[in-house]
N, C-alpha and C positions, 0 to 999 in steps of 0.2 A: 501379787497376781500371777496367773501359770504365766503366762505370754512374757510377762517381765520378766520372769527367773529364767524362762528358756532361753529369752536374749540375753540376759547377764550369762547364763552359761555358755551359752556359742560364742561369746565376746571375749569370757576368760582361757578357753576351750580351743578355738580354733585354730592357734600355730600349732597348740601339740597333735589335733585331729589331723589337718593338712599334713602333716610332718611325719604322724603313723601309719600314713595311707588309707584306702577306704575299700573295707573289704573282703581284702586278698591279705591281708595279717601284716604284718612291718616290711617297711622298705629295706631293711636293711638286709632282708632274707631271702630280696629277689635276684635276680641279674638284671643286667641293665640288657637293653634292645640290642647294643652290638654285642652282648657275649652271648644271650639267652642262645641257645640250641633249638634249630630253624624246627626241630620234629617236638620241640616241645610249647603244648598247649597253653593257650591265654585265657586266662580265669575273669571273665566277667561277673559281678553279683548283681542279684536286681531284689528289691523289696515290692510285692504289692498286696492288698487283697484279695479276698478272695472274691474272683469275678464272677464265677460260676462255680457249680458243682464240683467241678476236678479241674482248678487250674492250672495248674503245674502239670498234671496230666495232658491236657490239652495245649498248653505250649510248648513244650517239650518236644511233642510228638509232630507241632510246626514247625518247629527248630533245630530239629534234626539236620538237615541238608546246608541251614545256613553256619551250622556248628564246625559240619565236617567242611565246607569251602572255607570258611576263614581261620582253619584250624585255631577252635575257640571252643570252652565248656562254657555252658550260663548255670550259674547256681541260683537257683528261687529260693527266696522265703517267704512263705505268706505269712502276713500277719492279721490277726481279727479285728474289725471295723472298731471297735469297741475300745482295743487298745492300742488303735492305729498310732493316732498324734505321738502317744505319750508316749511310744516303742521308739521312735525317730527321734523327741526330746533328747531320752534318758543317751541313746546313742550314739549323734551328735557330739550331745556335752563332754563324752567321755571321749571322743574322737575315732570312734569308730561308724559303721555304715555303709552299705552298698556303693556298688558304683552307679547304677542305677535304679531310681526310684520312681514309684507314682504317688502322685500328688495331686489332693484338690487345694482349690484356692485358699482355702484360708491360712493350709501351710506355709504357702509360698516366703509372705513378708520378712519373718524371721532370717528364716535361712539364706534370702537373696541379702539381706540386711549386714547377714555373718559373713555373707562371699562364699557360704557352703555350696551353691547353686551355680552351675557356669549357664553364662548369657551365651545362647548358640547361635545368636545373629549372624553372624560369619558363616556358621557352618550348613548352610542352607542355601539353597540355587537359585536364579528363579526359576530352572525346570521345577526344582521342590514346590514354589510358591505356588506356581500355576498347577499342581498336580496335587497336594494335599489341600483337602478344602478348609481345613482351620487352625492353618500356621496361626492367623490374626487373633485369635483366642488365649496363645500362649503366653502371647505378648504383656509384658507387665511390669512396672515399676522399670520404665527404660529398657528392657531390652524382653529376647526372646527365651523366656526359662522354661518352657512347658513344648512338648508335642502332644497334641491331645488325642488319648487314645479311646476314650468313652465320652463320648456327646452324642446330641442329633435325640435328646430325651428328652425335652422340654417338658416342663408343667402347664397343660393346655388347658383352653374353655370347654369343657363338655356341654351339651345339650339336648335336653329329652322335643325329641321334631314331634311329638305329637302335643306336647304342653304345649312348644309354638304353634301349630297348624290349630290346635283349636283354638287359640287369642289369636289366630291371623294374621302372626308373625313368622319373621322370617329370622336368618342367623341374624346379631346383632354386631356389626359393626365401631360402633362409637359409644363410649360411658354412656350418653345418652338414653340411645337405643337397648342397653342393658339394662339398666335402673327401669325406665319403662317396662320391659318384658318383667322384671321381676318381682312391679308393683304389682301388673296385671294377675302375673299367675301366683299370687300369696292368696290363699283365698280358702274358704271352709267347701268342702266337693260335697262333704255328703249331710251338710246341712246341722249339724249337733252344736253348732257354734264354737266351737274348735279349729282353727287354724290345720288342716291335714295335709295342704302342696304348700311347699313354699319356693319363692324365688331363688335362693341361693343357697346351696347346702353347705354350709361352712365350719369349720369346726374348731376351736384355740385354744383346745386342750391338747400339750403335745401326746400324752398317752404314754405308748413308750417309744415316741421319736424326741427327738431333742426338739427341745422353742423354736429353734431354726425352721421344722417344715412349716410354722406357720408364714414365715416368710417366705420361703420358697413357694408357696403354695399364694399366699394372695397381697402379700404386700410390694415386694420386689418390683413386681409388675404394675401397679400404680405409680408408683414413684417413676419409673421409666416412663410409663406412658405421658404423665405430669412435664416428662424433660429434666426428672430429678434425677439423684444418684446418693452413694452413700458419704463417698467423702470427697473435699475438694483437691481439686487438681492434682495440689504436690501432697496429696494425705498424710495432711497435719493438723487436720479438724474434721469435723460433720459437719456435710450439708444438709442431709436428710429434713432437720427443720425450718429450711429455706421456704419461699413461696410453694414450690415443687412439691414439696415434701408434704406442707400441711393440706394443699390442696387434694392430694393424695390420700392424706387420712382421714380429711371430710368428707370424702365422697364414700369410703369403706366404712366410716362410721353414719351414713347415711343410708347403704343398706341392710341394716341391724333391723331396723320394719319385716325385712323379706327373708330374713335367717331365722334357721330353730333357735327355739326360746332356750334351749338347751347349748348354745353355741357356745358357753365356756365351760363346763363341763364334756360335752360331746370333743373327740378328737379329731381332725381331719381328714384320717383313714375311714373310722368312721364316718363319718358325715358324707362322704362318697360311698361308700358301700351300703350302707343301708338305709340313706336317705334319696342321695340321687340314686347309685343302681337301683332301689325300689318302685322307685317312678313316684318320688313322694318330691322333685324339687326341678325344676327348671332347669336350673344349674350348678356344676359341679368342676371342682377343678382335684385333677392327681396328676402325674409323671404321665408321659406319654408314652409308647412305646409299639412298635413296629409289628408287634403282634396282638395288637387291643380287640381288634377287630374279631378275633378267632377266640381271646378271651373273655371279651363279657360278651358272646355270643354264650358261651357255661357258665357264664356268674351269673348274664344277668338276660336268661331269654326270652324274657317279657319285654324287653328295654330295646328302643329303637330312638338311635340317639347320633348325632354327629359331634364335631367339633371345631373351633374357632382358636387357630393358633395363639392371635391376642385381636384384641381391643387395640382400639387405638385413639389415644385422648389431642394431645400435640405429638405425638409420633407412638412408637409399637414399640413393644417390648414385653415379653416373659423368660424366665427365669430358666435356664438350661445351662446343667454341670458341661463344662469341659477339662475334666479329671486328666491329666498329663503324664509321661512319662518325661522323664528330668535325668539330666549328668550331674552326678556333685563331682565337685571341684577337686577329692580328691584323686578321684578315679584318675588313672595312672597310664589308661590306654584310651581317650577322649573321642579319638577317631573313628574307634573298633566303636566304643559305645553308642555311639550317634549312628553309625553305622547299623549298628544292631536297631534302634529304636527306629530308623525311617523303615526298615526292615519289618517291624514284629505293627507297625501301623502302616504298609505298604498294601495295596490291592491283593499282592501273591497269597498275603498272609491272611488278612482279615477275611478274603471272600471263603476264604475253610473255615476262619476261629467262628464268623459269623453265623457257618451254621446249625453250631451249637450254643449260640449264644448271641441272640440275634440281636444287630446295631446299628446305626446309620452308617450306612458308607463314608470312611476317612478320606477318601480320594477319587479324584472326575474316575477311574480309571472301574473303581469298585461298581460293580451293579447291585443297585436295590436290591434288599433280599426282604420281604416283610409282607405282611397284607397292604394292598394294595391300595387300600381308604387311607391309611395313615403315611402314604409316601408324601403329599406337599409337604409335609412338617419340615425334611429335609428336601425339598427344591425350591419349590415357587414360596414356602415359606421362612425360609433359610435364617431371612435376615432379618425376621421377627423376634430373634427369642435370642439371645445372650450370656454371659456366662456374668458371675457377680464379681464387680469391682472389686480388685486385690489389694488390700490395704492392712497395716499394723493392725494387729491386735483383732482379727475380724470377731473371733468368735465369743467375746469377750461384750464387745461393742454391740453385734447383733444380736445378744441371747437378750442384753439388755434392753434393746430399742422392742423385742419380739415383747417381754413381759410389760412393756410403757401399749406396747397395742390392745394387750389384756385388758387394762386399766381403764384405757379407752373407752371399750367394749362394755368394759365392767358400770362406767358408770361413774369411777374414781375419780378422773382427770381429765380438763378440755382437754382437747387436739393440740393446740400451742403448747400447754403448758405441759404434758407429756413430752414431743419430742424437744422441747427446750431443755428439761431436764434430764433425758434420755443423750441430748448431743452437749451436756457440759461432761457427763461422765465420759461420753467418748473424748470431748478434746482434754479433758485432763488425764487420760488413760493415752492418748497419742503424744502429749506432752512428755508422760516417764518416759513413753517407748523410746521418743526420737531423742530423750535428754540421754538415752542411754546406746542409740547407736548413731549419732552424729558425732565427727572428731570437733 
């Protein structure tokens, strides 16, 4: 399995990686701090995607001023989404690597696992605390390996306010109160005996996203809201088909009545764009974003529609990346690094990067920049919406549990006996991982 071989290779790998530096080329070709020559420049590396149109462009050009005070160069390399993981694998295993990387969750485990990852609990204030709003995000497997530089995106409820206004409803609140709104408006409009609104536009065909958005998009968020999660405490098994879990995917698998018939063929992108954007479905869930309001006012001008950060079953929860930037272990000037990262996610920085690429404010200090319907997401809704639990083996585990919902759906599998089946593969997949990074 990829996640096994990566960690057998960061296991056999990392004294020589640690050893050949990260980065900046061999230690053996540097000066150490008291001899280095005071005019000559510190070389930081940083790996990310590409976050926009011209990133590197666009940091660079914020980076200027903090380059020449801390007399420091930052060398970028973007890599593409596509061969993000597997560029940091191959990398790693060989011992080489940035000093600074970004990283979403499902990276993490491995590399915290190798010690390639430094834990920056120390290096953080509580002015930090109280000033960056999602230090507590980074937080993971024991300590704090992430600054998060992209969040505040959640995947929300959408809803069309005139399909409620004429059923004589209002936002829906509670599973409840959804299921209801969604029995109400599945319904044949123009009489031919055909099904043509339906309750929830859903889609679990990944298309050309990976399996994952189907979680992202509507399962994550039941299971939270159940008081579920994906694995237990110390993640070394699945919970996911606990009470939590199954309650979770009865209720999902309950409204299949109120979904297009086409819901496993049909992709989730889809199934928001031209089922809800068409005004063909009640409800709709996609990523959220700070500028929607000014967007599907051009996608979708017929569409008059709000939205509902989450439901809320025994408590709230929907699904929002907080994608990080990280120190590896071997970077060589730890201080500078950190320094730089509170830096490139500081107020000074983001209130300029933001306005070409617009985010939720990283810090009390940032002002909202965005349409102005989609700001509670990040205040008064803040602590609705979460990032996914960081554990072994994620993607591995999730692509699986995403295709056992298929099945679900399909018609194939009760509920129990899916994620039963679905969480032996996970604990026998967390069994290799931990038999092969525990001493």
């Amino acid at each position: 399995m990829k996640k096994k071989l990566i960690s057998v290779l960061l296991c056999l790998s990392m004294a020589a990686g640690l050893a050949a530096g990260c980065g900046n080329g061999n230690s053996d070709d540097k000066k150490t701090d008291e001899t280095k020559d005071a005019s000559e420049k510190t070389t930081l590396t940083m790996w990310l995607p590409p976050l926009d149109e011209d990133t590197e462009g666009n940091f660079q050009k914020l980076l200027a001023d903090f380059e020449e005070e801390n007399n420091c160069e930052l060398q970028m390399e973007l890599i593409p989404w596509a061969s993000y993981e597997e560029k940091w694998a191959t990398a790693i295993s060989n011992g080489e690597g940035p000093d600074i990387g970004y990283m979403y969750a499902e990276m993490y485990p491995t590399y915290i696992s190798a010690g390639a990852v430094v834990d920056m609990t120390d290096m953080v204030t509580d002015e930090d605390r109280e000033e960056y709003l999602y230090l507590d995000r980074g937080e993971m497997m024991g300590g704090l390996y992430g600054i998060p530089i992209v969040t505040g995106v959640p995947f929300v409820l959408y809803y069309n306010t005139d399909i409620l206004d004429e059923l004589g409803e209002t936002a829906p609140e509670t599973w409840d109160d959804f299921k209801r709104i969604c029995e109400k408006a599945t319904k044949d409009t123009d009489g031919d005996g055909t099904i043509d609104q339906y309750g929830y536009a859903v889609g679990l065909n990944s298309g050309d996203m990976s399996n994952l958005y189907i979680m992202n998009s509507y399962i994550y968020s039941l299971i939270w809201q159940a008081g579920g999660d994906i694995y237990a405490d110390d993640l070394k098994s699945a919970r996911f088909n606990d009470e939590a879990g199954v309650e979770a995917l009865e209720f999902f698998k309950s409204l299949q009545p109120y979904m297009p018939e086409n819901v496993l063929s049909l992709s989730g992108t889809d199934a928001f764009t031209t089922i809800f954007g068409a005004g063909k479905a009640a409800f709709g869930v996609t990523r959220s974003s700070q500028s929607h309001e000014t967007l599907f006012a051009e996608s979708y001008p017929d569409l008059n529609w709000d939205y509902v950060t989450s439901l809320k079953n025994v408590d709230y929860g929907t699904f929002g990346a907080a994608d990080s930037l990280s120190i590896m272990s071997a970077c060589e000037d730890k201080e500078l690094a950190m320094k730089l990262i509170k830096y490139i996610c500081s107020a000074e920085f983001m209130t300029e990067y933001h306005k070409v690429a617009p985010g939720a404010p990283l810090t009390k200090s940032e002002a909202y920049v965005g349409d102005p319907k989609m700001e509670r997401i990040v205040t008064e809704d803040r602590d609705k919406w979460r990032p996914l639990q960081v554990g072994p083996c994620g993607s591995e585990i999730l692509e699986n549990l995403a295709s056992h919902v298929q099945s679900i759906i399909e018609g194939k599998m009760e509920v129990k006996e899916a994620l039963d089946e679905s969480a032996a593969f996970a604990d026998e997949t967390l069994d290799e991982y931990w038999a092969d990074n525990e001493e």
